[in-house]
C-alpha positions as CSV (number, residue, x, y, z in Angstrom):
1,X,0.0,0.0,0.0
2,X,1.0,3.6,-0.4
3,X,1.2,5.8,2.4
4,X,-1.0,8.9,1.9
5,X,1.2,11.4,3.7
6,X,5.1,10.5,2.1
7,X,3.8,8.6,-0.8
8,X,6.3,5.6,-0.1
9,X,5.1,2.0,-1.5
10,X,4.8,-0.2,1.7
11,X,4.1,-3.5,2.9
12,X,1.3,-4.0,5.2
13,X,3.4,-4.6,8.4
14,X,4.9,-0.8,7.8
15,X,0.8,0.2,8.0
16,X,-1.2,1.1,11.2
17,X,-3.9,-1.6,11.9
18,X,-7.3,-0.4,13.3
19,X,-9.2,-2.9,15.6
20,X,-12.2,-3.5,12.6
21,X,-8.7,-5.5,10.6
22,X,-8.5,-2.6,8.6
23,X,-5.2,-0.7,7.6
24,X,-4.9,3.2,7.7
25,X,-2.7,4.1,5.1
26,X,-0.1,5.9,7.0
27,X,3.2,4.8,7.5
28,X,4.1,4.5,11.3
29,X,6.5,7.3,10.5
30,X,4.1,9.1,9.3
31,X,1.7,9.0,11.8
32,X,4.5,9.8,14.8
33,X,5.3,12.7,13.1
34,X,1.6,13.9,11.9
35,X,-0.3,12.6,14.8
36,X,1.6,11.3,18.0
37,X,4.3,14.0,18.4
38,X,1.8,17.1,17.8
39,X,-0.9,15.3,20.3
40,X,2.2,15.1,23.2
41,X,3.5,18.9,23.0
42,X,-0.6,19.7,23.1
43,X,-0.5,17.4,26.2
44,X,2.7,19.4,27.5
45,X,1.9,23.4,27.0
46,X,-1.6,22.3,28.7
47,X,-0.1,20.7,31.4
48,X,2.9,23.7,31.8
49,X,-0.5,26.4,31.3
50,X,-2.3,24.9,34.0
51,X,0.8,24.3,36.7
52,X,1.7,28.2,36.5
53,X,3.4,29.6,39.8
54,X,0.9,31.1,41.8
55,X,0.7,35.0,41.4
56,X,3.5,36.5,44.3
57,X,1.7,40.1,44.3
């Protein structure tokens, strides 16, 4: 299958598989880069936002 995002021709085991058996055509690369590492700094500014120092005023 080809990946939809870098276009590279792949075999199935380089493919996410969903739970239905299906395969979404993203490389595993792919998805870290589109979808895992984007979702963990989201994770990290809301966690830094919400663990400011209280105000010393």
């Amino acid at each position: 299958m080809e990946c939809m995002k870098c276009g590279q021709l792949l075999p199935l085991a380089k493919l996410e598989r969903m739970k239905t058996g299906t395969y979404r055509r993203v490389c595993n690369h792919c998805k870290w880069i589109y979808y895992v590492r984007p979702s963990r700094y989201r994770r990290i500014i809301r966690e830094l936002s919400c663990h400011k120092a209280p105000d010393t005023s």
